[in-house]
LOVEX-41386 format. One record per residue: residue number from 1; residue in three letters; x, y, z of N, C-alpha, C, CB in turn. Coordinates in nm, 4 decimals. Glycine has a CB too. Layout:
BEGIN
+-----+-----+----------+----------+----------+----------+----------+----------+----------+----------+----------+----------+----------+----------+
!   i !  aa !     n_px !     n_py !     n_pz !    ca_px !    ca_py !    ca_pz !     c_px !     c_py !     c_pz !    cb_px !    cb_py !    cb_pz !
+-----+-----+----------+----------+----------+----------+----------+----------+----------+----------+----------+----------+----------+----------+
! NUM ! ALA !        X !        Y !        Z !        X !        Y !        Z !        X !        Y !        Z !        X !        Y !        Z !
...
+-----+-----+----------+----------+----------+----------+----------+----------+----------+----------+----------+----------+----------+----------+
END
This chain:
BEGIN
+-----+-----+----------+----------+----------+----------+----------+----------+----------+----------+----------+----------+----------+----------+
!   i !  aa !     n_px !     n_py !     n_pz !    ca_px !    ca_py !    ca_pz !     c_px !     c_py !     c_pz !    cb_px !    cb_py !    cb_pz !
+-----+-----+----------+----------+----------+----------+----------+----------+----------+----------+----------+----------+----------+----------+
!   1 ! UNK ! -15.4805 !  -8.6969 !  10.9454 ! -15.4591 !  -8.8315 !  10.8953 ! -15.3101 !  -8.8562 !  10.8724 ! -15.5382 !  -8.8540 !  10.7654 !
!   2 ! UNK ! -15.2627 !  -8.7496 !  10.7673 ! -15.1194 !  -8.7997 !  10.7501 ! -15.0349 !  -8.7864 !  10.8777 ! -15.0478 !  -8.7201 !  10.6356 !
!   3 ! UNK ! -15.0178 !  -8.7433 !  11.0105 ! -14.9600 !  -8.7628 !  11.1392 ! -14.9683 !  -8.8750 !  11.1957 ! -15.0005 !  -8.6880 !  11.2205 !
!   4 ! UNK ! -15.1099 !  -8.9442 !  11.1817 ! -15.1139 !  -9.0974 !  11.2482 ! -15.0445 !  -9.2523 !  11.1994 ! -15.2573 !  -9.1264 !  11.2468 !
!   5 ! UNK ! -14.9751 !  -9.1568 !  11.0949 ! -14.9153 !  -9.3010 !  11.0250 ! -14.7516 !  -9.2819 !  11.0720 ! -14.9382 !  -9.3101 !  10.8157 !
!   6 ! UNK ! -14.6636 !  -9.4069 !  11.0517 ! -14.5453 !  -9.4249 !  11.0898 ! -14.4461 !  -9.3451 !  10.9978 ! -14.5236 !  -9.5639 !  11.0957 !
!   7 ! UNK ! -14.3011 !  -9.3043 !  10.9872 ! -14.2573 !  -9.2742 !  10.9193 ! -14.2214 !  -9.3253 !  10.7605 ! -14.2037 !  -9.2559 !  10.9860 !
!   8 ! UNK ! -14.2355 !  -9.4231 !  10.7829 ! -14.1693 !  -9.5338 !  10.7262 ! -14.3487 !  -9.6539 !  10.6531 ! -14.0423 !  -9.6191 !  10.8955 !
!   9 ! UNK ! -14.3712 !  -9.6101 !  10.5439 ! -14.5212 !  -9.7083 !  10.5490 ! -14.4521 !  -9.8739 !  10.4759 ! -14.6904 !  -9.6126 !  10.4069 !
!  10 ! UNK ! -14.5983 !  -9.9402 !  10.5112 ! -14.5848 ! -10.0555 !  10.3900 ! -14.6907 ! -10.0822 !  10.3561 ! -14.5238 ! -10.1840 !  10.4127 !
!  11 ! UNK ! -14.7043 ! -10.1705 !  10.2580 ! -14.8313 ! -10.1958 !  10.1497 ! -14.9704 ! -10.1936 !  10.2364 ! -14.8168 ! -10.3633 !  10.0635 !
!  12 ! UNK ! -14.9785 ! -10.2558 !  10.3618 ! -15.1281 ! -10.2714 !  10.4109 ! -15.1422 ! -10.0856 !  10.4752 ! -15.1463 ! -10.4327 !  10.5673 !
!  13 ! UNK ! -15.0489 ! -10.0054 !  10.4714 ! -15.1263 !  -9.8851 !  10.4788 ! -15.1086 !  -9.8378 !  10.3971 ! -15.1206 !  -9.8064 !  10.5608 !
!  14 ! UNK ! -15.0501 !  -9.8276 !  10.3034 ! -15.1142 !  -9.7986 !  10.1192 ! -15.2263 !  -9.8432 !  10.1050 ! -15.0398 !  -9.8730 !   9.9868 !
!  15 ! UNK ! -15.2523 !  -9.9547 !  10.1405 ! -15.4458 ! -10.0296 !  10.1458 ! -15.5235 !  -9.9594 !  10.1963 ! -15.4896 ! -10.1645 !  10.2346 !
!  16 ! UNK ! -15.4867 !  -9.8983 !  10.3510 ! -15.5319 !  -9.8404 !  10.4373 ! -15.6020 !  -9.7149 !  10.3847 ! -15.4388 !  -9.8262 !  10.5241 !
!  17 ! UNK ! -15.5076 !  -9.5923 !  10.3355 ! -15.4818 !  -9.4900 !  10.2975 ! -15.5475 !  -9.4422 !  10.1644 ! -15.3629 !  -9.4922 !  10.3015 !
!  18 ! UNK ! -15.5310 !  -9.5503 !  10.0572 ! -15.6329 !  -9.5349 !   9.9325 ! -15.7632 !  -9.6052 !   9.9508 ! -15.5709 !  -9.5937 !   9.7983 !
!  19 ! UNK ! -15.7476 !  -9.7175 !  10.0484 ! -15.9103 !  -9.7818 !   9.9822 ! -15.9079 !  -9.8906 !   9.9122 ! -15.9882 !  -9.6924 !   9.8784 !
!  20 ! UNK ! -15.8087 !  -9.9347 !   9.9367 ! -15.7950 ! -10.0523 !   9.7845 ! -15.7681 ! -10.1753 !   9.8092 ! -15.6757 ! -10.0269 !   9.6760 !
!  21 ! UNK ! -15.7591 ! -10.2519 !   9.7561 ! -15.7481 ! -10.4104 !   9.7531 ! -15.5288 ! -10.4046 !   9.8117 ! -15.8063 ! -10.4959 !   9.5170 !
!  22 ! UNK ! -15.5204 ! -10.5464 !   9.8283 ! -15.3953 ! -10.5676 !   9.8689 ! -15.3420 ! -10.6048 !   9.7519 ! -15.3763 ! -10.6573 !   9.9758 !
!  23 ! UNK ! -15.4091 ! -10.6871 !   9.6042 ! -15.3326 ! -10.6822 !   9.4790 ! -15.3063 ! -10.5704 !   9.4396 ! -15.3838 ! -10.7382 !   9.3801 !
!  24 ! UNK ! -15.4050 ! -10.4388 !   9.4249 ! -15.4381 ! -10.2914 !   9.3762 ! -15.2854 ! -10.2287 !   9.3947 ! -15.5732 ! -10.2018 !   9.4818 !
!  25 ! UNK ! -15.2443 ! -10.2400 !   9.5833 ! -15.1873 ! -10.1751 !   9.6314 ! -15.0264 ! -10.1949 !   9.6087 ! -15.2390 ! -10.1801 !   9.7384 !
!  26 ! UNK ! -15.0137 ! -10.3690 !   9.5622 ! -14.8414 ! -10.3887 !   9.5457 ! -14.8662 ! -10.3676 !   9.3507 ! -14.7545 ! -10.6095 !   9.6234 !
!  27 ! UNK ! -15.0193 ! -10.3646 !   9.2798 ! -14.9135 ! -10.3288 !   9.1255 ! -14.8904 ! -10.1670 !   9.1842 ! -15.0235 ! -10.3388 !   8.9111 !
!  28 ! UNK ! -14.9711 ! -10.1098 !   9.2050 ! -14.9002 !  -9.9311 !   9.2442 ! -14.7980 !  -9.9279 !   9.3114 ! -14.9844 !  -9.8268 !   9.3351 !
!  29 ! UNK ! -14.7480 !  -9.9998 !   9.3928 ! -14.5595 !  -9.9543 !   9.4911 ! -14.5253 ! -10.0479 !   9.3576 ! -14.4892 ! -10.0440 !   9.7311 !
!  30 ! UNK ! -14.5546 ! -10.1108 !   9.2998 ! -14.4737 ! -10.2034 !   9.1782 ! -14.4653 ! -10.0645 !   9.0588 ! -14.5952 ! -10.3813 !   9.1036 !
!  31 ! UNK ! -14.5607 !  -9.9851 !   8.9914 ! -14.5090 !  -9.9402 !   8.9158 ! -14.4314 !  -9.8336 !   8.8656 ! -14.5554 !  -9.9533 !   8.8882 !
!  32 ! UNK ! -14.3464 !  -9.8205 !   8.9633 ! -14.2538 !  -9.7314 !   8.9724 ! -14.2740 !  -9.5665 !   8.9829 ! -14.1870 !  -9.7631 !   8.8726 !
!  33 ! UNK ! -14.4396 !  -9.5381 !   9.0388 ! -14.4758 !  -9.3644 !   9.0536 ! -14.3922 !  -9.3070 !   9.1142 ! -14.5980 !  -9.3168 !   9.1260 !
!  34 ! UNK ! -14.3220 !  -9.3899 !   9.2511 ! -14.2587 !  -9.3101 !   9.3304 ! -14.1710 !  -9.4263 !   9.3864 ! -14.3500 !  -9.2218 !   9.4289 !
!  35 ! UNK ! -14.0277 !  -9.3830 !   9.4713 ! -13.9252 !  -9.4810 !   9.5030 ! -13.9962 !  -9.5427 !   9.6328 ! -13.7659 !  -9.4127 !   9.5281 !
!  36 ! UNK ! -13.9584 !  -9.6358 !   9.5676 ! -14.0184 !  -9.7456 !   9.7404 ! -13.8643 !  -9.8150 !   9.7332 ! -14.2105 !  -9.9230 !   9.7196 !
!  37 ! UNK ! -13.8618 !  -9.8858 !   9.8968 ! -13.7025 !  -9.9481 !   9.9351 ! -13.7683 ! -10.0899 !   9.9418 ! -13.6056 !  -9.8859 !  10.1086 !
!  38 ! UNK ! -13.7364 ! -10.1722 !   9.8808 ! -13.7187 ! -10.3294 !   9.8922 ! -13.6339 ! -10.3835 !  10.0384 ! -13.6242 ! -10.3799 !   9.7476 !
!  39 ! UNK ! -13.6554 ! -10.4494 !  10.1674 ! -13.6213 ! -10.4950 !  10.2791 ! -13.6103 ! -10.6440 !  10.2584 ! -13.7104 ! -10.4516 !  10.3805 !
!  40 ! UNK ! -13.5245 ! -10.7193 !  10.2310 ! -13.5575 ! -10.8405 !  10.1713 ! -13.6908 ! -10.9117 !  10.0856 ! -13.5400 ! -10.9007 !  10.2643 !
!  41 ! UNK ! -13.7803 ! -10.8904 !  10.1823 ! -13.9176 ! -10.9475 !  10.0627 ! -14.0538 ! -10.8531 !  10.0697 ! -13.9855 ! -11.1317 !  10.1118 !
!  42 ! UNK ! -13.9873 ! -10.7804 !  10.2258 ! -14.0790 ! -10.6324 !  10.2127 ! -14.0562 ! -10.5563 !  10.1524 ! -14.0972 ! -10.5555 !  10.2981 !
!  43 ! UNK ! -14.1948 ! -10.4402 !  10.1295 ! -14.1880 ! -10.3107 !  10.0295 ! -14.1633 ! -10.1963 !  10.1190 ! -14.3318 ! -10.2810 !   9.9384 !
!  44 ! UNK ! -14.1036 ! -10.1213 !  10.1596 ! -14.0984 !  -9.9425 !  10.2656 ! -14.1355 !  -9.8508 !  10.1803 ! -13.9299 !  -9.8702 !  10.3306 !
!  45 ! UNK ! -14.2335 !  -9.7721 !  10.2351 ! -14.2282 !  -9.6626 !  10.1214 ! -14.2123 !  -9.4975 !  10.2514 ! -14.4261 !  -9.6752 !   9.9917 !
!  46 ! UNK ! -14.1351 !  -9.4468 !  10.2212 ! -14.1131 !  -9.2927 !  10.3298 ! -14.2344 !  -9.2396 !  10.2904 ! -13.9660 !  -9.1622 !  10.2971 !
!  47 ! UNK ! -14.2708 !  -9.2100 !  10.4675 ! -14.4481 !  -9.1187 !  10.4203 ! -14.4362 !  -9.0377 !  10.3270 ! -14.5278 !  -9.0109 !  10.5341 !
!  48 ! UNK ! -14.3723 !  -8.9479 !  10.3533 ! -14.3330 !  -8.8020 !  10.2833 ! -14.3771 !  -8.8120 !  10.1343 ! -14.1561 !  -8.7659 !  10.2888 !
!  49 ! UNK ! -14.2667 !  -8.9383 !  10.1013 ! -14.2477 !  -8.9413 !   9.9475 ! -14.4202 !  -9.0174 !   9.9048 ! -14.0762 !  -9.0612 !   9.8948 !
!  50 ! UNK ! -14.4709 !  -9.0663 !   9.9659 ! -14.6055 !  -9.0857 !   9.9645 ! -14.6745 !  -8.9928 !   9.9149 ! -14.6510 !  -9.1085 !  10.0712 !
!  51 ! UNK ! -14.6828 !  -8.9252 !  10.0228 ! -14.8165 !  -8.8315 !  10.0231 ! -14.7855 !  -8.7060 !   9.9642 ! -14.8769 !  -8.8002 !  10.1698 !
!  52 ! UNK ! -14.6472 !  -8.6786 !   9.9194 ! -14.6188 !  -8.6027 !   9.8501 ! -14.6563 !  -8.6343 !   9.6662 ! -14.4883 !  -8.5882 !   9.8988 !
!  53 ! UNK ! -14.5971 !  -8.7612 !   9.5936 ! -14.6805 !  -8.8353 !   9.5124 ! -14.8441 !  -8.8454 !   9.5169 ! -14.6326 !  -8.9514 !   9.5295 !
!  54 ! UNK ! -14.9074 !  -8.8448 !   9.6544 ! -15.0947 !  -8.8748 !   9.7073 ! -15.0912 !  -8.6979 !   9.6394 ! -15.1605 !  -8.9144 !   9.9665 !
!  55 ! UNK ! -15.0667 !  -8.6214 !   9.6644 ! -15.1114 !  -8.5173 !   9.6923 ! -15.0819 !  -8.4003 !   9.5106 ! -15.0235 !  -8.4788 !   9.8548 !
!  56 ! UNK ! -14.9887 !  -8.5192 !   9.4299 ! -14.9906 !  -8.4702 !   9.3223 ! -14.8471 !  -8.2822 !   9.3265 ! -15.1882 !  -8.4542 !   9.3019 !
+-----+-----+----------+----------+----------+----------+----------+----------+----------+----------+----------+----------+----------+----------+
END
C-alpha cells in the first residue's frame, strides 16, 4: 500500500488512506500531529512523514 502512493500526498489521500470523511481529514493535517507544507491554498504532506506519524 504505502508504495502506490505519490511522494508527496494531499488531503483526498489522507481520506483515501484512513477511511475518513474530507472534513475528518483537513481538522487532522490542521492539528498540527505532524508538519504538512501549505502550497498557496493546498495542504502537501511527505509520505514518509505520514506514515511514519500512521505507524506511531
Amino acid at each position: 500500500m504505502y508504495q502506490s502512493y505519490p511522494e508527496v500526498l494531499n488531503v483526498a489521500d489522507i481520506q483515501n488512506i484512513l477511511g475518513i470523511g474530507r472534513r475528518q481529514a483537513y481538522e487532522l493535517v490542521n492539528s498540527g500531529q505532524f508538519h504538512v507544507v501549505r502550497v498557496g491554498k493546498s495542504i502537501r504532506i511527505l509520505k514518509g512523514v505520514f506514515f511514519k506519524w500512521l505507524n506511531g
